[in-house]
C-alpha positions in Angstrom: -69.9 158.9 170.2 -72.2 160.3 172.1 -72.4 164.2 172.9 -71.5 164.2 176.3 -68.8 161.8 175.7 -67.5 164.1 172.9 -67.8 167.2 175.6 -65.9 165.0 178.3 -63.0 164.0 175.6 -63.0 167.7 174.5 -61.5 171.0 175.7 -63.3 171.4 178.5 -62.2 168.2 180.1 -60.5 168.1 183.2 -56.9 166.6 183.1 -56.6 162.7 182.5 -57.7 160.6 185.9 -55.1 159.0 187.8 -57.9 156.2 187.6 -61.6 155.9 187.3 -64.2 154.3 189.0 -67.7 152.7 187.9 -69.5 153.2 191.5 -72.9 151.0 191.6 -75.4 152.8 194.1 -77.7 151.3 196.3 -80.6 151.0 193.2 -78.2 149.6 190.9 -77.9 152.9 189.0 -73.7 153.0 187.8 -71.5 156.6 188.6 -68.6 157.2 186.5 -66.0 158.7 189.0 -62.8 160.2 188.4 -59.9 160.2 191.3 -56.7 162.8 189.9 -54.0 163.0 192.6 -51.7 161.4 194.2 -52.8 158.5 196.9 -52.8 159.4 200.6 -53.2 163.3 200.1 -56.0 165.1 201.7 -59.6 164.2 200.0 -61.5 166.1 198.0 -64.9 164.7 196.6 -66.9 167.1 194.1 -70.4 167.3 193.1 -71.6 169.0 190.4 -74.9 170.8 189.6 -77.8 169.9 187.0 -77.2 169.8 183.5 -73.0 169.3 184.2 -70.6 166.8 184.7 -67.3 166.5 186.0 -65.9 168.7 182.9 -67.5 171.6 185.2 -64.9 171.3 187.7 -62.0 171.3 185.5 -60.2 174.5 187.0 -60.4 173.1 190.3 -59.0 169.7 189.6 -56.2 170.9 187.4 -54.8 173.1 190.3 -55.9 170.4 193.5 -54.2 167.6 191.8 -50.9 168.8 192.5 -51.4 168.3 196.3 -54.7 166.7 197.0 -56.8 163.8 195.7 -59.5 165.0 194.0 -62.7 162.8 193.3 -65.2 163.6 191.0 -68.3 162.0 189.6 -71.1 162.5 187.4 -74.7 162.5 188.9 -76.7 159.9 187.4 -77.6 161.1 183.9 -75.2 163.5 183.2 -72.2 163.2 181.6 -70.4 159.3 181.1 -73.6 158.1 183.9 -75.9 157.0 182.3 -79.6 157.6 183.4 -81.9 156.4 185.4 -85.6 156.0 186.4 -85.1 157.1 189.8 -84.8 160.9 190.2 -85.2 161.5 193.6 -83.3 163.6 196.5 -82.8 159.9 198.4 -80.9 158.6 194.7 -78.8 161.3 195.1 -78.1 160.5 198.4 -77.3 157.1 197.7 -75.3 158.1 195.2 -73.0 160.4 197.1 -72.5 157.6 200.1 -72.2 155.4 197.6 -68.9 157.4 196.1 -67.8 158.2 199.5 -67.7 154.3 200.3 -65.7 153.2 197.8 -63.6 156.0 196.6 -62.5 156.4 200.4 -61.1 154.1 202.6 -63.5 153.3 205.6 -63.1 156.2 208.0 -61.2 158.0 206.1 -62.7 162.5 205.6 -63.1 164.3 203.0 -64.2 168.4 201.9 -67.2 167.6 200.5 -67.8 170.5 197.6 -71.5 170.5 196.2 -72.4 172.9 192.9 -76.1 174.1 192.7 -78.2 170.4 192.8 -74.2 169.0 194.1 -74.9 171.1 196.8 -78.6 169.9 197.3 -77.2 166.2 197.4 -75.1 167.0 200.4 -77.7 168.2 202.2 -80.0 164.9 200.7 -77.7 162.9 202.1 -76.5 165.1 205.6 -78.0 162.4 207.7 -76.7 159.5 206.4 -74.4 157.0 208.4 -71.9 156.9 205.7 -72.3 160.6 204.7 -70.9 161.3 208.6 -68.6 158.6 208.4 -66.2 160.0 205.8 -67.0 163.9 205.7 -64.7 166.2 207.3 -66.2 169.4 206.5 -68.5 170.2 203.6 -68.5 173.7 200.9 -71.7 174.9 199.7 -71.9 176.7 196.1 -74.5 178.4 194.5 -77.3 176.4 195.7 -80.5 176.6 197.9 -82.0 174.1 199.8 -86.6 175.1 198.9 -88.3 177.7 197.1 -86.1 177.6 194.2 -88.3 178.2 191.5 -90.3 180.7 193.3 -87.3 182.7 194.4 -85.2 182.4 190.7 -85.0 185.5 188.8 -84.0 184.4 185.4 -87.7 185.8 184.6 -87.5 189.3 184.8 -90.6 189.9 186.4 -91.7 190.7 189.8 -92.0 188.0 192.4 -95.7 186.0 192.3 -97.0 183.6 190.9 -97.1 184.3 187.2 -92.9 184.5 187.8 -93.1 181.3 189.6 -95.1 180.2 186.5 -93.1 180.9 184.0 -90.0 180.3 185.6 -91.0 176.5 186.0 -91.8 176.2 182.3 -88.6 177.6 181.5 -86.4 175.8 183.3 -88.7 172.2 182.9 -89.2 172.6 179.2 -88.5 169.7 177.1 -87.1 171.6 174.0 -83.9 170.4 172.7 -81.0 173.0 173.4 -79.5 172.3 170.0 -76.1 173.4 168.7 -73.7 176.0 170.9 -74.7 179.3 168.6 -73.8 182.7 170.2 -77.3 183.0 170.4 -77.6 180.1 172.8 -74.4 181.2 174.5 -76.1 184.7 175.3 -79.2 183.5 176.7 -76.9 181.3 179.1 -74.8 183.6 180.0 -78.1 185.8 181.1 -79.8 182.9 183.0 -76.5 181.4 185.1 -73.6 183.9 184.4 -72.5 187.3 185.8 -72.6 190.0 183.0 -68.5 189.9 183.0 -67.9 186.4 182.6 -65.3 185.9 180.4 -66.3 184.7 176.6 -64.1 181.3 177.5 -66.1 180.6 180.6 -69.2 181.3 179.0 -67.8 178.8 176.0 -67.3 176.1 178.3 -70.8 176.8 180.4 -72.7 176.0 177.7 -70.8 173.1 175.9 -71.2 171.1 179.3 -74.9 172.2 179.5 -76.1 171.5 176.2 -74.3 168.0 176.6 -76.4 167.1 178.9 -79.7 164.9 177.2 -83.2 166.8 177.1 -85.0 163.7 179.0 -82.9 164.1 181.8 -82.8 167.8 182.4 -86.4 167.2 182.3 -86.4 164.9 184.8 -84.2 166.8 187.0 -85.8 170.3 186.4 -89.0 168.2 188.4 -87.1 167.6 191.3 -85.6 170.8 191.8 -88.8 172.3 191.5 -90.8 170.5 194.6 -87.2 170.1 196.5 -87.7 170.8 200.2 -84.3 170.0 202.6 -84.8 172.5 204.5 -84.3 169.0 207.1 -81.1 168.2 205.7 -79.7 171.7 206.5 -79.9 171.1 210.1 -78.5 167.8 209.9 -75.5 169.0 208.3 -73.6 169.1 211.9 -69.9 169.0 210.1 -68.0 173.0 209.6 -69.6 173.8 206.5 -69.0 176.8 204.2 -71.3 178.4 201.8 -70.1 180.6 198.6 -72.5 182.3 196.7 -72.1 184.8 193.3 -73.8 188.0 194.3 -75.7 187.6 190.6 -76.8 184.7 190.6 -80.2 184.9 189.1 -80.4 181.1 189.9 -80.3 180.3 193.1 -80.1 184.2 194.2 -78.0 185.3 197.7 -81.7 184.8 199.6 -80.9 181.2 199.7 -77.1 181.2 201.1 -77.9 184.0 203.5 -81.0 181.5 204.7 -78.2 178.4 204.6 -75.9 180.5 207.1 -78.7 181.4 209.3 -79.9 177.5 209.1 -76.5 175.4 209.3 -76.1 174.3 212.9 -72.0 174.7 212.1 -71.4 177.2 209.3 -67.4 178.5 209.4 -68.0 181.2 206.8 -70.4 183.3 203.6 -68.1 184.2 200.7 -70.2 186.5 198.4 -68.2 187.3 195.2 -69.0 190.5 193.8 -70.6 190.3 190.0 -70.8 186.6 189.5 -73.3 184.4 188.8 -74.3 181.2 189.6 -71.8 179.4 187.8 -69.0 179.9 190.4 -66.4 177.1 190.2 -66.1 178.7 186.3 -66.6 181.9 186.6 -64.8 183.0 190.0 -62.2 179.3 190.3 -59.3 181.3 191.9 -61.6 181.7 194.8 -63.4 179.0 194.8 -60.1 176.8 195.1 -58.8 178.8 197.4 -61.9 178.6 199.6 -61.4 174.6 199.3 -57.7 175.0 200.2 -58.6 176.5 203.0 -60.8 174.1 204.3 -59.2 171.0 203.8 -55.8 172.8 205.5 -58.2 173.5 208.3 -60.5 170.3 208.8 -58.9 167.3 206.7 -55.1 167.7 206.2 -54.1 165.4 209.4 -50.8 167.3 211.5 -48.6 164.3 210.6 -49.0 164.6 206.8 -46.0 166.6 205.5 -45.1 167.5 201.5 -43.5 164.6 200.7 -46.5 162.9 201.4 -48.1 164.9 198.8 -45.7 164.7 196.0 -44.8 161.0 196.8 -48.2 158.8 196.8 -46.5 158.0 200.3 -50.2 157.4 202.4 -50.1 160.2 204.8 -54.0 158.7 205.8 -53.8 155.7 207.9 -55.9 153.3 205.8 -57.6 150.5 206.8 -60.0 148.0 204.4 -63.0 148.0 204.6 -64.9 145.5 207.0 -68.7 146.0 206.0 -70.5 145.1 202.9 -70.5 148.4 200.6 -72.2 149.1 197.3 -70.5 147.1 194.4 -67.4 149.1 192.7 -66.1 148.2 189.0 -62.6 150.0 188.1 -61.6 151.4 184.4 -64.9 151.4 183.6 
């Protein structure tokens, strides 16, 4: 087995899936989605950053599920998706419209919840048809849409260019991260954790990370470093929220306080005191509580009552879908 099949079977896995999905995006590259919830409650798709999976959103998914249907998918590469030659910002838009399209029914919305490169997806993929189609409102988290390498401080140095430098090397390197030793664990906990996370979280940060195979962090790391949607962040026209940790060394607060002042709709700047950039994990009370709010506000339709949620009663009016859509496998 491999290790991030070991990780996703382990303790650090979300609950079981109601069902999975194997989603086939527009190169041919296959997602492993999740859906937990019951059918017909209010949507909730989630993206995850680079080097996770959907393990990372396990807090979240264990308390939505009661009263939402949560999707959630690995990025191609990470976790039970396997990898792929194509590691652009346009793949990962493809990929996201690609889960949209067949994990929702055609016009149906969604919160759209993006984690660090999750969030960079959403605003990849901000103009696309699809995208609009089923997105009802999008949440932002710990992520940054340019500069990130030259604005990271998990160097300690002063800004320039020998920061920049370094910081690229860093987090491009092709070194193996090798076994989950407390050394390991403290070095992660400096570089995307606030100095109080608790030992758990950091536990669980860097089992998910370390499952995650060298080539393709690699790979990844490349994009992230020349990433430029600055573009996408003024196409993203739905309500959208952004959460940031206040210590996020990361992706630090420079980049959500130049999201609010870029988002032609933003509803909101949660900035949680002490926490890094691993929010879902280290602050998931609020970070749920955030998406609660959002789908109450922009998704939950007025006619939809409990019993819709406890019930798998459709409280969406669903329609099938008329127009050709990337190919979908289930219980894969």
């Amino acid at each position: 087995m491999s290790r991030a099949l070991s990780v996703a079977s382990g303790p650090y896995a979300p609950p079981a899936p109601a069902r999975t999905l194997t989603v086939v995006s527009a190169d041919g590259a296959r997602l492993h989605v999740e859906v937990h919830g019951p059918a017909g409650a209010p949507a909730v798709v989630l993206a995850h950053g680079w080097t996770c999976s959907t393990a990372f959103w396990a807090a979240q998914i264990r308390e939505l599920a009661r009263d939402h249907r949560v999707i959630a998918y690995d990025q191609r590469g990470h976790g039970r998706s396997p990898a792929s030659p194509a590691c652009t910002t346009d793949a990962l838009a493809d990929d996201l419209e690609a889960v949209l399209a067949q994990a929702l029914e055609r016009g149906e919305k969604a919160l759209v919840v993006g984690h660090s490169m999750g969030g960079m997806t959403v605003m990849a993929a901000a103009g696309r048809a699809r995208f609009r189609e089923h997105t009802a409102a999008v949440l932002l988290c710990s992520t940054g849409s340019s500069r990130l390498v030259a604005e990271s401080r998990v160097v300690p140095l002063r800004a320039g260019r020998a920061r920049t430098w370094i910081t690229g090397r860093i987090l491009g390197s092709r070194a193996p991260l090798g076994p989950v030793t407390p050394l390991a664990k403290r070095v992660l906990k400096y570089g995307t954790m606030g100095a109080g996370s608790a030992p758990h979280m950091v536990e669980a940060c860097a089992h998910i990370v370390h499952a995650c195979p060298r080539a393709v962090r690699h790979a990844w790391a490349g994009v992230l470093a020349a990433l430029d949607l600055d573009h996408g962040v003024r196409e993203l026209r739905v309500p959208t929220a952004v959460v940031h940790g206040a210590r996020d060394r990361l992706t630090p607060p420079v980049h959500a306080r130049a999201l609010v002042a870029a988002l032609p709709h933003c509803v909101g700047l949660t900035e949680l005191p002490g926490v890094g950039h691993m929010t879902p994990v280290e602050a998931s009370d609020q970070v749920t509580g955030r998406i609660r709010e959002l789908v109450t506000t922009y998704v939950t339709p007025d006619d939809l009552t409990p019993d819709d949620l406890t019930s798998g009663t459709p409280g969406v009016p669903q329609q099938s879908h008329g127009t050709p859509v990337p190919q979908i496998k289930e219980g894969a």
